[in-house]
DRENSE-312780 format. One record per residue: residue in one letter; x, z, y of N, C-alpha, C, O in turn. Coordinates in Angstrom, 3 decimals, m for minus. Layout:
[pt A [X Z Y] [X Z Y] [X Z Y] [X Z Y]];
...
! end
This chain:
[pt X [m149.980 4.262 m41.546] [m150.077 5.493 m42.319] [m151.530 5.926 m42.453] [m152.454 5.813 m41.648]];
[pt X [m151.501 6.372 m43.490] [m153.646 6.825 m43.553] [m153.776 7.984 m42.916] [m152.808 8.741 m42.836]];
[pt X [m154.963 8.296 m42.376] [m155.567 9.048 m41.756] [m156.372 9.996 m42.913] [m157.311 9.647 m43.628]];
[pt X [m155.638 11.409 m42.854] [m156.544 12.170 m43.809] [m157.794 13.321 m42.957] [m158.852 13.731 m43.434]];
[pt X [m157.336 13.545 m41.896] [m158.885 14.101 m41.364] [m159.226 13.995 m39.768] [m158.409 13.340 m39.121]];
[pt X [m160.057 14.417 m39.229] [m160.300 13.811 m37.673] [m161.287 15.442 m37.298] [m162.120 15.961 m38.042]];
[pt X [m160.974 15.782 m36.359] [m162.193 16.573 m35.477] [m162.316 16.246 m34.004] [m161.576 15.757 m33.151]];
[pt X [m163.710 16.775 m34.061] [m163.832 16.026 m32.386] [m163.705 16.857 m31.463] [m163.254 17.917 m31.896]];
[pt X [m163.888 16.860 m30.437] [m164.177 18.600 m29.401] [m165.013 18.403 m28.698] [m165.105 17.305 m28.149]];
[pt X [m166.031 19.537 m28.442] [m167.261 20.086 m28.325] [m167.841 19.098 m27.625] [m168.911 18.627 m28.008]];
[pt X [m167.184 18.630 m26.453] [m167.792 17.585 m25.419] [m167.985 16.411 m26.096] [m168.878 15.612 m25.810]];
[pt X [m167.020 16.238 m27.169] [m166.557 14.810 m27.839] [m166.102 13.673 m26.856] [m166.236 12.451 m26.791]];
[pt X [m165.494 14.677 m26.116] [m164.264 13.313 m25.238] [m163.188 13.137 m25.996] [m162.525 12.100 m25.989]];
[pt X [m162.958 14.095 m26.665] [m161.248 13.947 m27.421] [m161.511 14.123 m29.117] [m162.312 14.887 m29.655]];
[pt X [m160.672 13.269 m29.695] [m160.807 13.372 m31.384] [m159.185 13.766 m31.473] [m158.305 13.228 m30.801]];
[pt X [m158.995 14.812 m32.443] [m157.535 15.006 m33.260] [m157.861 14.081 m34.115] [m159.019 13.734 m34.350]];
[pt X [m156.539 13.483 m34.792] [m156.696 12.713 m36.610] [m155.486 13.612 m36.782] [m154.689 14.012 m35.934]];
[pt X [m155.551 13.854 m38.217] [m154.481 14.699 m39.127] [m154.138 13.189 m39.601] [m154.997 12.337 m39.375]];
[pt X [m152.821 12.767 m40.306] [m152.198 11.879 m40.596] [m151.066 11.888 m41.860] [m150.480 12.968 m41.783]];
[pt X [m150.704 11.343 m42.635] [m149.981 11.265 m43.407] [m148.150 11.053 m42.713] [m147.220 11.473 m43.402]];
[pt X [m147.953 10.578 m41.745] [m146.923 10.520 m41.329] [m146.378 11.526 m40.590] [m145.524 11.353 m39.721]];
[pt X [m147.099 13.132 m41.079] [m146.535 14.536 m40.674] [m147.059 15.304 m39.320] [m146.811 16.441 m38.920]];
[pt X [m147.992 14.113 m38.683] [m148.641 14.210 m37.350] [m149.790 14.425 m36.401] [m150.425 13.371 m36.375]];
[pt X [m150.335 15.315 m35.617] [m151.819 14.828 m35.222] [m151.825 13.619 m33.553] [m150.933 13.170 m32.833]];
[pt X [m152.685 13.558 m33.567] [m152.685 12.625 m32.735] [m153.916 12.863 m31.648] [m154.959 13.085 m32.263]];
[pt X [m154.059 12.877 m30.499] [m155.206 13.117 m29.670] [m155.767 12.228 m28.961] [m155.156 11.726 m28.018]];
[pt X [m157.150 11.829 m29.304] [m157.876 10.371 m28.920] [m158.653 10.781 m27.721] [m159.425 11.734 m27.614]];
[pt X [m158.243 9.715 m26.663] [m159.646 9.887 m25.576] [m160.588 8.871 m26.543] [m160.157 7.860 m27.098]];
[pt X [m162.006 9.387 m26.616] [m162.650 8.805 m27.760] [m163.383 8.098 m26.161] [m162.295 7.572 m25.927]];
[pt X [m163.885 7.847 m25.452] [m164.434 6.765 m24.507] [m163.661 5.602 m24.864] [m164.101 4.658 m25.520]];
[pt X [m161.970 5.754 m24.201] [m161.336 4.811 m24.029] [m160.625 4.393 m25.137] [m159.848 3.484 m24.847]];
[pt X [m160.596 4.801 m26.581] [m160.085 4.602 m27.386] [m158.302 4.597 m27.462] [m157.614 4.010 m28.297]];
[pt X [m157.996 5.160 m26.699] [m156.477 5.286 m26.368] [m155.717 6.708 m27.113] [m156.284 7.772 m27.362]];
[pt X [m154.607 6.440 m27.312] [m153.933 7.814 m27.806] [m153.584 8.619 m26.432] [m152.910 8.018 m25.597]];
[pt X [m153.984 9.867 m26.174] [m153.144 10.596 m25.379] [m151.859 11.493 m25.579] [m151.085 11.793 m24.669]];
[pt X [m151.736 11.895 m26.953] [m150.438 12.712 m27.140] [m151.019 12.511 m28.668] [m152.025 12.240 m29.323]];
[pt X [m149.047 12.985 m28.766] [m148.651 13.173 m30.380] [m148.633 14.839 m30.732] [m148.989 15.479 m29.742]];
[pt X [m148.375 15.510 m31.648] [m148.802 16.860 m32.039] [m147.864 16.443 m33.210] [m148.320 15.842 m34.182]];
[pt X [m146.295 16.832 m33.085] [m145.207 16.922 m33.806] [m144.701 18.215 m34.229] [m144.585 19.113 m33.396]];
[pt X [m144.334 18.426 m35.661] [m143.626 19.692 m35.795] [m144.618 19.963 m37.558] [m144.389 20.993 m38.192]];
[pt X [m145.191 19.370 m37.863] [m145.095 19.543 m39.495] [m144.170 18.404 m40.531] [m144.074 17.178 m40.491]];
[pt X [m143.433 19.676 m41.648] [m142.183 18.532 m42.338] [m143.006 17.900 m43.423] [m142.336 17.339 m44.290]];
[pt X [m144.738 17.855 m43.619] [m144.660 16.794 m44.502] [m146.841 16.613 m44.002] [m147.489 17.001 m43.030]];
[pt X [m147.282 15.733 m45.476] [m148.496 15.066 m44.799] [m149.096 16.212 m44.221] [m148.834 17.320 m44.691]];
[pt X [m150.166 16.036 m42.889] [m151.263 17.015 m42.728] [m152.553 16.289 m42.662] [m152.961 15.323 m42.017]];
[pt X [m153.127 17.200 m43.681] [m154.520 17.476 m44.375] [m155.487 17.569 m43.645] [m156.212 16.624 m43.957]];
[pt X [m156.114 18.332 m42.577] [m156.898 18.551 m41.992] [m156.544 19.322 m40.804] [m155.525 19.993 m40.641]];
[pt X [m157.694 19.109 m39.846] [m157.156 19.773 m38.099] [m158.659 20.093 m38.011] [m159.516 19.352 m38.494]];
[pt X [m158.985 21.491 m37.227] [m160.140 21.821 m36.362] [m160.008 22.455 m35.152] [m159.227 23.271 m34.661]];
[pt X [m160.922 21.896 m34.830] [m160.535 22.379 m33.357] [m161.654 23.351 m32.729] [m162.836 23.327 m33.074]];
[pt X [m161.154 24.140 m31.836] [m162.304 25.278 m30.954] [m162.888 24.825 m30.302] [m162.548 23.795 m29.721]];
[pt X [m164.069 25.444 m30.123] [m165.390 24.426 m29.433] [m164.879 24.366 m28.120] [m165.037 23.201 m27.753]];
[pt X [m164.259 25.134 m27.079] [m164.007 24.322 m25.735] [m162.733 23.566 m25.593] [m162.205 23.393 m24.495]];
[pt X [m162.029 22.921 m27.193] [m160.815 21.781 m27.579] [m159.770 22.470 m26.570] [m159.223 21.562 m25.942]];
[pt X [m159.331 23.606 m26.211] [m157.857 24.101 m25.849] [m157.042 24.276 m26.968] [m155.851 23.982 m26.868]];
[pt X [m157.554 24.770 m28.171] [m156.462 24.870 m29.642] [m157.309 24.069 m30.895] [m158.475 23.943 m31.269]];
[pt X [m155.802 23.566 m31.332] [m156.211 22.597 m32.706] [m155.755 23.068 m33.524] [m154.534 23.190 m33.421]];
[pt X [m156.310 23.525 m34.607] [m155.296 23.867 m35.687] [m155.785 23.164 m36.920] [m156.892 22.859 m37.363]];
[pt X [m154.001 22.964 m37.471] [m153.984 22.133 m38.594] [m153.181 22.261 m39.547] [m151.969 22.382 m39.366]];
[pt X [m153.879 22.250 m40.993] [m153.215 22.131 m42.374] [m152.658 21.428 m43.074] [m153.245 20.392 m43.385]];
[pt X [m151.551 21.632 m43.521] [m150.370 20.642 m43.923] [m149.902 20.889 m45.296] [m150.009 22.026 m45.757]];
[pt X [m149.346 19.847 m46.061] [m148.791 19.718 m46.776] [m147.523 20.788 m47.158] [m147.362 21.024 m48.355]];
[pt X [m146.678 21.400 m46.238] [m145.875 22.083 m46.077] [m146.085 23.377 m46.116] [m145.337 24.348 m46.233]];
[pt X [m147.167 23.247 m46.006] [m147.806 25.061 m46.869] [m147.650 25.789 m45.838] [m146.917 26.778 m45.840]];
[pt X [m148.622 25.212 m44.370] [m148.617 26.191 m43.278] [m149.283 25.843 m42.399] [m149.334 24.637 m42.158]];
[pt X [m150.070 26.825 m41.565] [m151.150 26.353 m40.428] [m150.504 26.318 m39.227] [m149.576 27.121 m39.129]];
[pt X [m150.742 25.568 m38.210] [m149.635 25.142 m37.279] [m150.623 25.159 m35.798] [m151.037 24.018 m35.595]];
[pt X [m151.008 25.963 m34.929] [m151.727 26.142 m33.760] [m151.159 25.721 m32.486] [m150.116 26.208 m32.050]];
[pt X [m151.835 24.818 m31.879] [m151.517 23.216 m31.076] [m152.622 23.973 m29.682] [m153.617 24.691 m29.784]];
[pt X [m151.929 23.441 m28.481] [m152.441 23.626 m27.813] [m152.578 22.410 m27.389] [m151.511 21.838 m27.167]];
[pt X [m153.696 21.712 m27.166] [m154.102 20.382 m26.842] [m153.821 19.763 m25.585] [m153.536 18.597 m25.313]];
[pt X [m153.970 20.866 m24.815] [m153.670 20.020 m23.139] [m152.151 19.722 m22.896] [m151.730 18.800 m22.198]];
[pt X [m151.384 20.647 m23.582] [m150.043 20.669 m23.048] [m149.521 19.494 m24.521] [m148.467 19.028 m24.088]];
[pt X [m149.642 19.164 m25.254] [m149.579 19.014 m26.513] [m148.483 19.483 m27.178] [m147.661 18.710 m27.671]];
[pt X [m148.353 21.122 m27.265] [m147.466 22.193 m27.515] [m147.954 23.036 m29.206] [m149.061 23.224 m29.710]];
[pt X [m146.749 23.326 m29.613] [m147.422 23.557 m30.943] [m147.161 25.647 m30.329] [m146.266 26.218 m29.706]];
[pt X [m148.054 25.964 m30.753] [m148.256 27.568 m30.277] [m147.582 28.695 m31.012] [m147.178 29.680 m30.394]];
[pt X [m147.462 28.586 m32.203] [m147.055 29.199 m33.699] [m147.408 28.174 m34.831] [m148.025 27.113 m34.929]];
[pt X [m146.756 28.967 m35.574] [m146.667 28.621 m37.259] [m147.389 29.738 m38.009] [m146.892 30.864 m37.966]];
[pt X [m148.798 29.481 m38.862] [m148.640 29.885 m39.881] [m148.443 30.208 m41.292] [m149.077 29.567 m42.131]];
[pt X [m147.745 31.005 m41.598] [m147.481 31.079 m42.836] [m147.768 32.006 m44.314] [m147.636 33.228 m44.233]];
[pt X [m148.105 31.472 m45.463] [m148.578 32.513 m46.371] [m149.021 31.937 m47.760] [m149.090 32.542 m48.830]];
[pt X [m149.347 30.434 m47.449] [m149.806 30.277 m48.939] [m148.655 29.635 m49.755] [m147.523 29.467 m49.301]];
[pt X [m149.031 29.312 m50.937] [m148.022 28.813 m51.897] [m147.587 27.383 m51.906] [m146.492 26.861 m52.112]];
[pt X [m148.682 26.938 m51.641] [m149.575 25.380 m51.790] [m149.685 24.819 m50.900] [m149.683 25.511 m49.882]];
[pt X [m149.830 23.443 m50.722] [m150.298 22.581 m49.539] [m151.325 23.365 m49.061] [m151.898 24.205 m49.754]];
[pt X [m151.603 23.113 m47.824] [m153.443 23.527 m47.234] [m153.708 22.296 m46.793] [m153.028 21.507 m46.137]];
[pt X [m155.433 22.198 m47.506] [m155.887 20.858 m47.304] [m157.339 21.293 m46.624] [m158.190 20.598 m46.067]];
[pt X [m157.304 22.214 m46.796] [m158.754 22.543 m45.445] [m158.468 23.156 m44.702] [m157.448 23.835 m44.819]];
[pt X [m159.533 23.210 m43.181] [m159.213 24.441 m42.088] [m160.604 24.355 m41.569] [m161.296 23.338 m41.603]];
[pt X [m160.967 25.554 m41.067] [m162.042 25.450 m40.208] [m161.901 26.529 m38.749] [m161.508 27.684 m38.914]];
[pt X [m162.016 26.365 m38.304] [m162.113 27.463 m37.130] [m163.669 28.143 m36.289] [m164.693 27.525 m35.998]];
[pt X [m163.333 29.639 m36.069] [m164.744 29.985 m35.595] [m164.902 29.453 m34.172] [m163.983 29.176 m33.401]];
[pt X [m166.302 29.347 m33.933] [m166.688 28.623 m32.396] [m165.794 29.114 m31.732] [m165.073 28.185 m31.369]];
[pt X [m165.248 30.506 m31.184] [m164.792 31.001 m30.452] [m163.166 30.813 m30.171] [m162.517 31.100 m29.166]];
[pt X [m162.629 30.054 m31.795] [m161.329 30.342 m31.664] [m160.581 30.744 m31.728] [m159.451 30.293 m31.547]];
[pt X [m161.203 32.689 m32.276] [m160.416 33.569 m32.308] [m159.805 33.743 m33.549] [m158.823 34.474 m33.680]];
[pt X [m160.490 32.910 m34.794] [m160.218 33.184 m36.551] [m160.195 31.552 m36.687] [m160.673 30.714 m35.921]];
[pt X [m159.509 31.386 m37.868] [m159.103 30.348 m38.914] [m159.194 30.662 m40.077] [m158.584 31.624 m40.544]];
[pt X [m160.183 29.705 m40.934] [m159.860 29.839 m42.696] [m159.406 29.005 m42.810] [m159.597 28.008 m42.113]];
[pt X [m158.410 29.124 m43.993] [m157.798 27.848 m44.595] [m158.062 27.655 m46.031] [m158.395 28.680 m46.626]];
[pt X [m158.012 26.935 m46.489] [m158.043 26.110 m48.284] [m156.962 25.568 m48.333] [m156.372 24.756 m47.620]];
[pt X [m156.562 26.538 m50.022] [m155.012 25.868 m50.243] [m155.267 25.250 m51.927] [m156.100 25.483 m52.803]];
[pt X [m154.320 24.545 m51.836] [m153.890 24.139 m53.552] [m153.438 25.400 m54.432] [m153.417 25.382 m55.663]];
[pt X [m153.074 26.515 m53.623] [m152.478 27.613 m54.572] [m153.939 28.838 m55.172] [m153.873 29.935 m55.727]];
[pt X [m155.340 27.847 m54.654] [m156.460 28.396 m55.128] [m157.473 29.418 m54.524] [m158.540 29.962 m54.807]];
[pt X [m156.107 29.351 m53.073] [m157.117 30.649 m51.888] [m157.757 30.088 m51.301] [m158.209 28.974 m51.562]];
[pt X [m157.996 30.927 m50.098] [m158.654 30.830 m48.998] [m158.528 31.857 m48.081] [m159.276 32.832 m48.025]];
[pt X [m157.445 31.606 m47.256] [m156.930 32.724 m45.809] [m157.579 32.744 m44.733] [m158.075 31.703 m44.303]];
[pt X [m157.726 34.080 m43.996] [m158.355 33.982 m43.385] [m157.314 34.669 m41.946] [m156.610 35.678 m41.970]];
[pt X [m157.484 33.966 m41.101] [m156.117 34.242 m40.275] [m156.691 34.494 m38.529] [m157.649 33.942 m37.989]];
[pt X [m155.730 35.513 m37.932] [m155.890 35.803 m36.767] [m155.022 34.671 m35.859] [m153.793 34.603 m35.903]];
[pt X [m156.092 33.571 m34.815] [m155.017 32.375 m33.710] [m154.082 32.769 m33.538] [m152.974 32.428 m33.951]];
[pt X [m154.684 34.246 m32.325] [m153.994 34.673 m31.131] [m152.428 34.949 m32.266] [m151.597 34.054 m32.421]];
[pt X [m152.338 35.990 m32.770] [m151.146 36.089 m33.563] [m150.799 34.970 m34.528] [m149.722 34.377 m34.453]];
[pt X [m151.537 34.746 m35.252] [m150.881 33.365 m36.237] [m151.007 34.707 m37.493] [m150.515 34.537 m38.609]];
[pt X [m151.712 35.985 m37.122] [m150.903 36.227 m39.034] [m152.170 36.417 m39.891] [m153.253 36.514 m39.314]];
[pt X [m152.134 36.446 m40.560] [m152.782 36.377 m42.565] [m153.972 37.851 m42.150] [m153.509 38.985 m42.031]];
[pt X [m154.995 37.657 m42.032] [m155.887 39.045 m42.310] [m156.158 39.298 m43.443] [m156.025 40.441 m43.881]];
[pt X [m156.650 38.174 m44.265] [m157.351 38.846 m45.703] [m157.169 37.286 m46.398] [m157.036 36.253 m45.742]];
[pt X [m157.198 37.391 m47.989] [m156.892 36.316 m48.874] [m158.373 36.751 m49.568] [m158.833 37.874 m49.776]];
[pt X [m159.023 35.194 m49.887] [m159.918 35.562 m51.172] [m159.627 34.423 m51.828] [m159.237 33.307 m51.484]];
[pt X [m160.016 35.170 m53.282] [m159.772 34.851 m54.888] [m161.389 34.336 m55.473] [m162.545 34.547 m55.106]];
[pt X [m160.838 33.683 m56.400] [m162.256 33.426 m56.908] [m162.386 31.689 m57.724] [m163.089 31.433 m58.701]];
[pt X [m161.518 30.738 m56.992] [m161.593 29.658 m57.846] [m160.412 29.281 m58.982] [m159.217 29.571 m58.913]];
[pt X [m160.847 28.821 m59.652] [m159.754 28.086 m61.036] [m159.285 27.214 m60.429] [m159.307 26.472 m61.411]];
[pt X [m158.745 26.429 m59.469] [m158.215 25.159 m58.883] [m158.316 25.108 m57.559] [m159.062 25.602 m56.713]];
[pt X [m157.392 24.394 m57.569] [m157.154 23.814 m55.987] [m158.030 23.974 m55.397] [m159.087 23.791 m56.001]];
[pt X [m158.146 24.475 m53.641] [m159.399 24.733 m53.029] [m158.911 23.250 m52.027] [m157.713 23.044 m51.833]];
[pt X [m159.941 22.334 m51.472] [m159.483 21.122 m50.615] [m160.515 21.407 m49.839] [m160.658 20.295 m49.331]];
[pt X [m161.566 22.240 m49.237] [m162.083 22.202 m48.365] [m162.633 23.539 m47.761] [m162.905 24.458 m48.534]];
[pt X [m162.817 23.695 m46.329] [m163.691 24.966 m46.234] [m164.589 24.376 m44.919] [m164.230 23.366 m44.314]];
[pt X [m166.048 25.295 m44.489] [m166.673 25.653 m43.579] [m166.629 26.960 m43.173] [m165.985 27.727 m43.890]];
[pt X [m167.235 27.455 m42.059] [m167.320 28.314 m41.082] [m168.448 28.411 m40.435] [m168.922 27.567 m39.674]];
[pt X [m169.065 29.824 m40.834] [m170.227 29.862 m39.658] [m169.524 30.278 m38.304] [m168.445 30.824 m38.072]];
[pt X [m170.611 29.782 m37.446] [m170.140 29.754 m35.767] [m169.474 31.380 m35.580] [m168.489 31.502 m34.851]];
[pt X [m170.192 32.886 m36.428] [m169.345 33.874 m35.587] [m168.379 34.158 m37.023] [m167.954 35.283 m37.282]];
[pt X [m168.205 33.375 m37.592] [m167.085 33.600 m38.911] [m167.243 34.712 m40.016] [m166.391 35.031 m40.845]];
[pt X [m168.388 35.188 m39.874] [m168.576 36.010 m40.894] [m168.702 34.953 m42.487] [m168.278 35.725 m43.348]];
[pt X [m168.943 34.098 m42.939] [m169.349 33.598 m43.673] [m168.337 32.483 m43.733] [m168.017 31.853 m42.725]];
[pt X [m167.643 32.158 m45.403] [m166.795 31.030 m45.409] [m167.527 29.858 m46.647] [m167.915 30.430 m47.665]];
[pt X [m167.625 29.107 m46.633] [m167.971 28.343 m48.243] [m166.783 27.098 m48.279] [m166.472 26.266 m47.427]];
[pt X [m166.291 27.350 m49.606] [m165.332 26.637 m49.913] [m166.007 25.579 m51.052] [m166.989 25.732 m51.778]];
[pt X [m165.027 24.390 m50.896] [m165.372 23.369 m51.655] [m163.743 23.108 m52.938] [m162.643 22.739 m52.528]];
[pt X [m164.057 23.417 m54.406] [m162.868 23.339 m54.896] [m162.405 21.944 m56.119] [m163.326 21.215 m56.490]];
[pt X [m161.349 21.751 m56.517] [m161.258 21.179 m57.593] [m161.744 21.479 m58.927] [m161.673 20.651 m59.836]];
[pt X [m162.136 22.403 m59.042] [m162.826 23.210 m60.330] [m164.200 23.332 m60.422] [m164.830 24.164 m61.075]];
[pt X [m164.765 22.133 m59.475] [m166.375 21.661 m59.599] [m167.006 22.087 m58.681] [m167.858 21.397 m58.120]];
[pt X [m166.640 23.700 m58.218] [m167.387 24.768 m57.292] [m167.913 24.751 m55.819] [m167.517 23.801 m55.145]];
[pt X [m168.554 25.447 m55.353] [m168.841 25.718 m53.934] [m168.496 27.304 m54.447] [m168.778 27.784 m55.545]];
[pt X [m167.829 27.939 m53.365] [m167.901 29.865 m53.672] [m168.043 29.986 m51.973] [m167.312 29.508 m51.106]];
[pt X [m169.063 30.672 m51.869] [m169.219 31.267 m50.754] [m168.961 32.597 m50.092] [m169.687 33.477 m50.553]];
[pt X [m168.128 33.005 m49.132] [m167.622 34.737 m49.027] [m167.930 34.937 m48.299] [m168.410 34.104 m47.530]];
[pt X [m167.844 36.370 m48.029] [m168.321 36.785 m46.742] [m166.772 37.997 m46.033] [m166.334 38.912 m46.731]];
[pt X [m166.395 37.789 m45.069] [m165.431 38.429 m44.811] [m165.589 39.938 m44.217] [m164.688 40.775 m44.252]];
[pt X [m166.916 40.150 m43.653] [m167.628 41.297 m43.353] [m168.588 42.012 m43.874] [m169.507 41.287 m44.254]];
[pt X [m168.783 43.212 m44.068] [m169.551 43.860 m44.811] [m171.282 43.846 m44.342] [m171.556 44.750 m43.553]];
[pt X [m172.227 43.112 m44.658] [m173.227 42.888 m44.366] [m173.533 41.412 m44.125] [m174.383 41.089 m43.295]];
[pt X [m172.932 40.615 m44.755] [m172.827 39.103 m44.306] [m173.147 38.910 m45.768] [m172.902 39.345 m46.894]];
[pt X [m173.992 37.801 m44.948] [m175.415 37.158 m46.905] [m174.996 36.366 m47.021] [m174.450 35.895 m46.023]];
[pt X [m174.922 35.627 m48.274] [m173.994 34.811 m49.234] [m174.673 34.698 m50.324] [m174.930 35.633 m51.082]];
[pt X [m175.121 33.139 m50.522] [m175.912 33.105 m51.918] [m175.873 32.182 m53.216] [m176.549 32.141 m54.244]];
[pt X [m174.424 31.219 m52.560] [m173.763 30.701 m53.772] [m173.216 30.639 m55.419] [m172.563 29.673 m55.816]];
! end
């Protein structure tokens, strides 16, 4: 099955891969071995990021929902839910505490871990959004879309943006 995205964690002992066969997967990257499976999305997932000290993975799926994995236990934590569309990007802040996502339905959510729910939606591209970044304290998102674009937001009031 192809491999559609990979993140590493902070130490880079461990890699997630997002996978087409509905799954993530957790690599000891020394030994090249699988340590656990990360089951519980019903179709492909798109992309996984993980928090800089790799206790939560979260990942975007085909099934039109962000899905928060706790890595050690390899336990899925919540579901979230909200967009229309596949989500084919995710990024998470250093800390862990926020998630953006990029969907096909043209957003970009911006979501609380600890709860799993929806804080704020931004608007702004003609097409499918397939990618996002994250600055380290999450004030700042830049999305990458099907409609040619980079749009860069800012989710806080005083956060520079020059896209």
């Amino acid at each position: 099955m192809p491999v559609f995205g990979v993140a590493l964690s902070g130490d880079s002992l461990r890699a997630i891969s997002a996978s087409e066969d509905n799954t993530l997967k957790v690599w000891d990257v020394k030994g090249g071995r699988e340590l656990s499976t990360l089951q519980g999305h019903s179709a492909t997932v798109w992309a996984v990021a993980v928090s800089a000290n790799a206790r939560l993975t979260v990942s975007a799926s085909g099934d039109q929902t962000l899905k928060i994995w706790d890595v050690d236990s390899a336990r899925e934590i919540r579901t979230s839910e909200g967009h229309s569309g596949s989500v084919y990007g995710v990024a998470v802040r250093k800390d862990g505490r926020a998630a953006v996502s990029a969907s096909y339905d043209k957003t970009l959510k911006l979501w609380d871990v600890q709860s799993g729910h929806e804080l704020r939606t931004m608007y702004g591209h003609s097409d499918a959004v397939y990618g996002v970044a994250m600055t380290e304290n999450g004030r700042l998102a830049v999305s990458a879309s099907w409609d040619k674009t980079l749009k860069c937001g800012t989710w806080i009031a005083g956060a520079n943006c020059a896209l």
